[in-house]
C-alpha positions as CSV (number, residue, x, y, z in Angstrom):
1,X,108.9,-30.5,-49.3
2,X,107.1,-27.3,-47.2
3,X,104.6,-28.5,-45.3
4,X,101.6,-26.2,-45.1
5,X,102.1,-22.5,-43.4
6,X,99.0,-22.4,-41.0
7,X,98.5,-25.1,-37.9
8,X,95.7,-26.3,-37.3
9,X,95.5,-24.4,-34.1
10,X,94.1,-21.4,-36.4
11,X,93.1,-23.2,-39.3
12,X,90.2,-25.0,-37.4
13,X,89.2,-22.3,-35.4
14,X,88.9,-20.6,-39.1
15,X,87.1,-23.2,-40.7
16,X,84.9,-23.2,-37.6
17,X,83.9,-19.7,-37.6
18,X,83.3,-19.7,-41.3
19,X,80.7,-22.9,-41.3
20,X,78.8,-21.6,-38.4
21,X,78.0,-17.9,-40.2
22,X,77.6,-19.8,-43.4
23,X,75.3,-22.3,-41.7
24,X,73.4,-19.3,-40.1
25,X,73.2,-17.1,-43.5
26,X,71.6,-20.3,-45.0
27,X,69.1,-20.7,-42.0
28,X,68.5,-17.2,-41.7
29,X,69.6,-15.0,-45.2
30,X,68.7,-16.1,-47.5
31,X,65.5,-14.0,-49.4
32,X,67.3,-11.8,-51.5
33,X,69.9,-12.1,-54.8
34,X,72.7,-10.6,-53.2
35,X,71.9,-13.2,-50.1
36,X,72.2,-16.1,-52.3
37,X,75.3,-15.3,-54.4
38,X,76.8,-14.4,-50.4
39,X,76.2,-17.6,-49.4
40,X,77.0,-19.8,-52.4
41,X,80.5,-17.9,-52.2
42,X,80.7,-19.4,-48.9
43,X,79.9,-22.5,-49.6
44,X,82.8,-22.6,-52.3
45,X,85.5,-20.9,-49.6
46,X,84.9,-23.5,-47.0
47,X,85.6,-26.2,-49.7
48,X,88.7,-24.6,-50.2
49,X,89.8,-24.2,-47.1
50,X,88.4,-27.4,-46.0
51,X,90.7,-28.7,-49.1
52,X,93.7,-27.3,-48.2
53,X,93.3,-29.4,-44.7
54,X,93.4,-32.4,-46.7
55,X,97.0,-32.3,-47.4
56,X,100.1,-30.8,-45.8
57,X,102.5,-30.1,-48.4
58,X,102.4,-26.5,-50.4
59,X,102.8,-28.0,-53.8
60,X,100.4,-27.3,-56.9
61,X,101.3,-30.9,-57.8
62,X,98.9,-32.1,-55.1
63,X,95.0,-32.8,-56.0
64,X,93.5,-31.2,-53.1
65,X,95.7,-28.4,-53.2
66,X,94.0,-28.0,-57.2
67,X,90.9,-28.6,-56.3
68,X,91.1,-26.1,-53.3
69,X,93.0,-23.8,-55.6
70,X,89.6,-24.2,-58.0
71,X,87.3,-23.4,-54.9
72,X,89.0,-20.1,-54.7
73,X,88.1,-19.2,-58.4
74,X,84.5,-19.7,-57.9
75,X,84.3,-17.9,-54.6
76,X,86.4,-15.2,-56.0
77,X,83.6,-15.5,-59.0
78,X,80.6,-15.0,-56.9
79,X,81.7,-12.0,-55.2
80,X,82.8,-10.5,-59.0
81,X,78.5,-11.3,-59.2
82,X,77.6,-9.6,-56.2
83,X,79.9,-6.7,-57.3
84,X,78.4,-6.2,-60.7
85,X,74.6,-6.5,-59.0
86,X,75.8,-3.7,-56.9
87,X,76.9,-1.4,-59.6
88,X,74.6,1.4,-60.5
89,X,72.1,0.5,-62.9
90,X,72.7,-3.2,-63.0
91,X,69.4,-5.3,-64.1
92,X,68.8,-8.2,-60.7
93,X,66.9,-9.4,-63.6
94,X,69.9,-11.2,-65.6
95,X,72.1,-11.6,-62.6
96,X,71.6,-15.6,-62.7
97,X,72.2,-15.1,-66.2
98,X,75.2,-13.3,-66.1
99,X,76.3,-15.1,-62.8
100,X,76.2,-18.6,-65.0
101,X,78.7,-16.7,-67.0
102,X,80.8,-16.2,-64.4
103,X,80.8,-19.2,-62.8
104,X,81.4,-21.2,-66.4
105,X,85.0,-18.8,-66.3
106,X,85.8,-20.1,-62.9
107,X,84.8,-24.4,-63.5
108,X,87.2,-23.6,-66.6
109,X,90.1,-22.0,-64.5
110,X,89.4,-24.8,-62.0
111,X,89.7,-27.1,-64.5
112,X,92.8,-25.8,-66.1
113,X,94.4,-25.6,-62.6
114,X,93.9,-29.2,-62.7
115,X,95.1,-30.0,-66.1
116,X,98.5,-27.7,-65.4
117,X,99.0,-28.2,-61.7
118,X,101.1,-31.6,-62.5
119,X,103.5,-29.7,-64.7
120,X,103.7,-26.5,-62.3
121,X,104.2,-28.9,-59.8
122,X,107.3,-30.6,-61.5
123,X,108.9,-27.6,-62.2
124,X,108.5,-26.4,-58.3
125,X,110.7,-29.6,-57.8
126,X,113.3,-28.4,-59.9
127,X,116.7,-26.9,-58.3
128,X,116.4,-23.8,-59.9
129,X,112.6,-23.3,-60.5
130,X,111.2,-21.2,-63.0
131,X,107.5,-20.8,-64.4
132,X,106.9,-23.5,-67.3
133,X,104.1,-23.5,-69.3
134,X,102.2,-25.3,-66.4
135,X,103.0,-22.6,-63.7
136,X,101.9,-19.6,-67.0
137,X,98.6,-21.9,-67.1
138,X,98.2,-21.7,-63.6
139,X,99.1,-18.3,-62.3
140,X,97.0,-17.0,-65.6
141,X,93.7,-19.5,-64.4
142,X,94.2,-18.3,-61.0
143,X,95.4,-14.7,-61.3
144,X,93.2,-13.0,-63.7
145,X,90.1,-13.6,-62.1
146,X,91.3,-12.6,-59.1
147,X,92.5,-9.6,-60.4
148,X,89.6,-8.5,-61.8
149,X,87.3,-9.2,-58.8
150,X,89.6,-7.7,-56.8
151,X,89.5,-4.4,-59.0
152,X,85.7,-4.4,-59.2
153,X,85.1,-4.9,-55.5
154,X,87.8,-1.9,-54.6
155,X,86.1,0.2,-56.5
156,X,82.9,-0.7,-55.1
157,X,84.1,0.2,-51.8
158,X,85.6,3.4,-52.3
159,X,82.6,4.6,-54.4
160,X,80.9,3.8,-50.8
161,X,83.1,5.6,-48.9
162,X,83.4,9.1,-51.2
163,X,79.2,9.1,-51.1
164,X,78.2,11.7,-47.9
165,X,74.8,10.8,-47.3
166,X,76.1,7.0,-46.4
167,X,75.7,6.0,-42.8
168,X,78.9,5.6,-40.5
169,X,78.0,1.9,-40.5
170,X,78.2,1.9,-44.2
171,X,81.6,3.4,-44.4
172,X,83.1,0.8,-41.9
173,X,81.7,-1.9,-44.3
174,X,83.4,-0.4,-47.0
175,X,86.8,0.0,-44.9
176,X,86.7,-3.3,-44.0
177,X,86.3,-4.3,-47.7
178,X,89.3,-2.6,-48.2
179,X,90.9,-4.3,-45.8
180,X,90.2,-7.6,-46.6
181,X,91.8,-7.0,-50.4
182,X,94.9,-6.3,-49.2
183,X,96.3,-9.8,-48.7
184,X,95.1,-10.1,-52.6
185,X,96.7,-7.0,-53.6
186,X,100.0,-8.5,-52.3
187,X,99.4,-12.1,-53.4
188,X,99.2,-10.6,-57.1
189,X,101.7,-8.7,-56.6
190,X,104.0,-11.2,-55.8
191,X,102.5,-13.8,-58.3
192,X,103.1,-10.8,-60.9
193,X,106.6,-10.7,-60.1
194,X,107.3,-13.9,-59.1
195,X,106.0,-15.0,-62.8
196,X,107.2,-12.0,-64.6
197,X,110.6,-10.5,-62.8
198,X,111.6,-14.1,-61.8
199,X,111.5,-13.1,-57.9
200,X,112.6,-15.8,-55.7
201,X,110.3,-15.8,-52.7
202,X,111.6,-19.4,-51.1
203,X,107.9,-20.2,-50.5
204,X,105.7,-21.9,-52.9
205,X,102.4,-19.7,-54.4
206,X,99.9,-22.2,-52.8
207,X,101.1,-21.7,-48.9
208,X,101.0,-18.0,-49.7
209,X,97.9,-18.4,-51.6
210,X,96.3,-20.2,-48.3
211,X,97.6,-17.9,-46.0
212,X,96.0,-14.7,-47.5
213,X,92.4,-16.7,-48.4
214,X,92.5,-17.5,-45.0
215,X,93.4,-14.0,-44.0
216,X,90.3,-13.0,-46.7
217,X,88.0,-15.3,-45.5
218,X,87.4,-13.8,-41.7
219,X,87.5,-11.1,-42.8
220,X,84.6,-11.5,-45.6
221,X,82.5,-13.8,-43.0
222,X,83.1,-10.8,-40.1
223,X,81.4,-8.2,-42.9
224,X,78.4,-10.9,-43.4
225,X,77.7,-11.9,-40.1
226,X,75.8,-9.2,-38.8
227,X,72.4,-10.2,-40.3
228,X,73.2,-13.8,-38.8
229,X,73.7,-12.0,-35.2
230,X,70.7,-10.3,-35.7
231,X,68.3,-12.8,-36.1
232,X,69.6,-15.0,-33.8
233,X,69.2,-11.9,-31.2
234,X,65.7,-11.7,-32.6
235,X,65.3,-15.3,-32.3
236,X,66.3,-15.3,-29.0
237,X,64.6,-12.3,-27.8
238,X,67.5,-10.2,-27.1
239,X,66.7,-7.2,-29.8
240,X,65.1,-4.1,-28.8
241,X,61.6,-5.5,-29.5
242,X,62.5,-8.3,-28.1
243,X,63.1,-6.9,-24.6
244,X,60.2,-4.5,-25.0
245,X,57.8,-7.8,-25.5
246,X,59.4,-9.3,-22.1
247,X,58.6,-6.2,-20.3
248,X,55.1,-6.2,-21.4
249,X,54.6,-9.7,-21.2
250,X,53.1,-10.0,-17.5
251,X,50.8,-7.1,-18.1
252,X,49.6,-8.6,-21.7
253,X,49.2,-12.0,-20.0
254,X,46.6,-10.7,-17.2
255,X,45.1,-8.0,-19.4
256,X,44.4,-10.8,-22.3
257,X,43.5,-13.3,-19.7
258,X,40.7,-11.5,-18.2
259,X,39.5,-10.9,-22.0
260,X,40.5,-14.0,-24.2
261,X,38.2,-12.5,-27.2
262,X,40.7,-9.6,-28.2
263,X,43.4,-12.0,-28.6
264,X,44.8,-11.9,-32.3
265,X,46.0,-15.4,-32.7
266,X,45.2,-18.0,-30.2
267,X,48.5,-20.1,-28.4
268,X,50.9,-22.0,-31.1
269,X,49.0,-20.0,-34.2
270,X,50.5,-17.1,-35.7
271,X,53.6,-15.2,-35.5
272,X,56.4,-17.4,-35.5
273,X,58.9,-16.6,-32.4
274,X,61.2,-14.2,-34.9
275,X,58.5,-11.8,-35.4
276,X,59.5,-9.7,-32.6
277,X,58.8,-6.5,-34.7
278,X,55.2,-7.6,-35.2
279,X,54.4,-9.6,-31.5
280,X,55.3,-5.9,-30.0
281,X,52.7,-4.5,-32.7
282,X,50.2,-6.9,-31.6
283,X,50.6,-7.0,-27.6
284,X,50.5,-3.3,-27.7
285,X,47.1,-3.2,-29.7
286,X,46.1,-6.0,-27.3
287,X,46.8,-4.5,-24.4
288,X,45.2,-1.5,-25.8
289,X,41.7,-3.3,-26.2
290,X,41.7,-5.2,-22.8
291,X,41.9,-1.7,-21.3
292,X,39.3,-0.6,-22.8
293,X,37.2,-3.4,-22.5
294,X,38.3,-3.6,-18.6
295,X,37.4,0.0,-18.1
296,X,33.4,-1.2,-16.7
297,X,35.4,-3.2,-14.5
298,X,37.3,-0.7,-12.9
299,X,36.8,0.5,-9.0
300,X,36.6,4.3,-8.5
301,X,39.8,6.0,-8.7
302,X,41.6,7.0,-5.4
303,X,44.0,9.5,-6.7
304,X,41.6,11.8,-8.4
305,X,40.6,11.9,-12.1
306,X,42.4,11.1,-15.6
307,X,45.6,12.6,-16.2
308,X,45.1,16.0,-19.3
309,X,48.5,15.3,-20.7
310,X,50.5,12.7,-21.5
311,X,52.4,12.2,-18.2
312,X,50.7,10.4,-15.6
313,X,52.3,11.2,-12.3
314,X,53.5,7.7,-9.9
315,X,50.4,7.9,-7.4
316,X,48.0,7.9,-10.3
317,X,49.9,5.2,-12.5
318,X,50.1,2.8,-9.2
319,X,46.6,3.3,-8.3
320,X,45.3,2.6,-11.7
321,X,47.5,-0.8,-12.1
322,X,46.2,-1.9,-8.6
323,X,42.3,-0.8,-10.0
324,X,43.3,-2.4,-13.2
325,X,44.3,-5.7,-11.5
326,X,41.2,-5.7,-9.6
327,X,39.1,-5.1,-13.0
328,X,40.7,-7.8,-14.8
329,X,40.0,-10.6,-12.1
330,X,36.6,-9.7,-11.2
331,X,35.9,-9.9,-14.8
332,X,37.8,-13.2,-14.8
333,X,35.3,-14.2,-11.5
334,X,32.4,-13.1,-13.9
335,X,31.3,-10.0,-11.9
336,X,29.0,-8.1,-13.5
337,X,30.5,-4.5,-14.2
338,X,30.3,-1.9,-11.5
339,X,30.2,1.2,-14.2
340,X,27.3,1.1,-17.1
341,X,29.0,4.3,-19.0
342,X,32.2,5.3,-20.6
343,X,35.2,5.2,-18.3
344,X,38.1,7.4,-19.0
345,X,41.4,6.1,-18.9
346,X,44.4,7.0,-17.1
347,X,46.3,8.1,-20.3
348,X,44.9,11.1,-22.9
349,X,45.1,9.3,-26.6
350,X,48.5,8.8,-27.6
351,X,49.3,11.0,-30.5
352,X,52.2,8.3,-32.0
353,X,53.1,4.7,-31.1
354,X,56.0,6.0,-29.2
355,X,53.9,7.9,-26.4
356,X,51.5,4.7,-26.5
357,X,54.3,2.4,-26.1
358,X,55.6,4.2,-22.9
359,X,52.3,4.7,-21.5
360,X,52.5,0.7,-21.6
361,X,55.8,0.5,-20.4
362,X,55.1,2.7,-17.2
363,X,52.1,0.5,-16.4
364,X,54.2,-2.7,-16.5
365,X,57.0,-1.5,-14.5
366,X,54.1,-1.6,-11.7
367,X,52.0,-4.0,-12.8
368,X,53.8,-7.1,-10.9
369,X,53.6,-5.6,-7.4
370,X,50.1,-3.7,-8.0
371,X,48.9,-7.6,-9.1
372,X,50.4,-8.8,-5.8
373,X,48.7,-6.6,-3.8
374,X,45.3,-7.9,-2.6
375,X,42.7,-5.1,-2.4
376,X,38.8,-4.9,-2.1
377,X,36.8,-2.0,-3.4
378,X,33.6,-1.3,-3.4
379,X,31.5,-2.3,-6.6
380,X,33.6,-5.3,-7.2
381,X,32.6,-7.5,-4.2
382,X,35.7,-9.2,-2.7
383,X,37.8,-10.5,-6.0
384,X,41.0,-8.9,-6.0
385,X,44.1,-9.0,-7.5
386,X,44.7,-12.7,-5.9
387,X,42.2,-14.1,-8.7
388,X,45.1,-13.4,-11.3
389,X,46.8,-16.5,-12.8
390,X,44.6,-18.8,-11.0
């Protein structure tokens, strides 16, 4: 009897890779239709191929080579879902509806896998083996689903590759679609003539069947992993906002220190840690408002007056982060403010949030060595930058 075609060397690595994205689609994706039927499809594929572990011979006669064979047919069910929400026109409204439908077609190929796979299985054992009604029950429960997924989902992805105005990113998706079909394409192929030509292919149809599912399966978690990547870059800082937020951070922390009242949400409350998008939102108005409330604060400029356009040249940005540090810790020190009227900033209004933003980002690059910089000016007494963090 064949023992299975894949080692566990790769097999485990597979099933690996395919219950951590899962794991992180659950965690992380999980808010929209096409999320859920996406991740109950992988729930069913890592049963299968979690099932076909169970056992090391190829035969349909085995339970857990059924039962993994029936795991197939509702994964292969929920992507025929995700397929139909994504035609044009569909309704998300009936797609549970219709997806109940679907998924009653594939617990009835499962169980017919299950009724047959005994008699398939005894006429695998058979010198010269040829399709009984068992192995007609089974390639029919298996194949025709399969088939028609397979169809629906090709079509999908070349529709997505002949429309112009999709992104580049789009169009690999849809390649890689493409891709992952074609161990299907030839497992039906095969199965077609296998059942129908009477090919001999000296290798049973569930080791082949494992092998391209397998094949299938990194493939179809490497096209939904990018969401899971993404948040846990968001989650961990690592996206573009994300960095932007740890450049600003030491300037927001002295800036918001010195004026505790303009903080949106106080320490713990809030934004969760994910909201990277939003946090840089929020520091960036913050900062924004302990400037202008620092402004009294601020000792006379040393480098002459405000900058008319939206560059600020070095000398100027330096002195005003070294004035700015001095504002923020006499007001810490509870000086009374040296200046009664309006002080003009460094920086003309910002016309968009992208100018603002790298106004911001100028000033932090010298914040840390203008707030480690003791100086003393006049109209502030003798607090200095040293009264920051204390």
């Amino acid at each position: 009897m064949l023992i299975s075609p894949l080692s566990g060397l790769i097999a485990w690595p597979v099933i690996g890779y395919v219950a951590v994205v899962g794991a992180g689609r659950l965690l992380f994706t999980r808010n929209t239709i096409a999320d859920q039927l996406v991740n109950r499809s992988f729930l069913w594929g890592l049963s299968g191929l979690v099932l076909f572990r169970c056992t090391q011979t190829t035969s349909i006669s085995s339970v857990a080579n059924q039962l993994a064979l029936g795991c197939i047919v509702m994964f292969v069910m929920h992507l025929y879902g995700l397929a139909r929400l994504w035609e044009p026109g569909a309704d998300p409204a009936v797609t549970w509806r219709r997806q109940r439908i679907y998924s009653a077609v594939g617990v009835v190929a499962a169980v017919l896998t299950l009724i047959a796979g005994p008699a398939a299985g005894r006429a695998e054992q058979l010198p010269d083996p040829n399709p009984n009604w068992g192995g007609l029950v089974v390639w029919a429960a298996q194949g025709v689903p399969l088939a028609a997924t397979t169809l629906v989902q090709t079509r999908l992805a070349i529709r997505e590759l002949r429309m112009d105005n999709r992104k580049p990113l789009a169009k690999v998706v849809g390649s890689l679609m493409l891709l992952a079909y074609v161990p299907t394409y030839v497992a039906l192929v095969l199965m077609a003539g296998e059942m129908v030509l009477g090919w001999d292919l000296g290798y049973p149809p569930v080791g082949r069947t494992e092998i391209a599912f397998t094949f299938a399966a990194v493939l179809a978690t490497t096209l939904v992993a990018g969401p899971v990547v993404g948040h846990l870059l968001e989650y961990a800082g690592l996206d573009r906002d994300g960095r932007i937020c740890r450049r600003l951070r030491p300037l927001w922390r002295d800036v918001t220190a010195a004026v505790p009242e303009i903080v949106m949400f106080p320490a713990g409350d809030g934004l969760t840690r994910r909201d990277t998008t939003a946090r840089l939102l929020r520091m960036t108005v913050e900062i924004r408002d302990a400037l202008l409330h620092l402004g009294p604060y601020l000792p006379p400029a040393h480098t002459g007056s405000a900058a008319t356009h939206q560059d600020v040249s070095e000398p100027q940005l330096r002195d005003y982060a070294h004035r700015l540090a001095q504002a923020a810790g006499a007001r810490r020190a509870g000086v009374p403010p040296s200046n009664t009227g309006l002080v003009q900033q460094p920086f003309p209004p910002a016309q968009d949030f992208d100018t603002e933003l790298r106004q911001l980002l100028d000033l932090a690059r010298v914040w840390s060595s203008a707030r480690a910089t003791p100086k003393v000016s006049p109209g502030i007494g003798t607090v200095g930058t040293c009264a920051l963090g204390d």
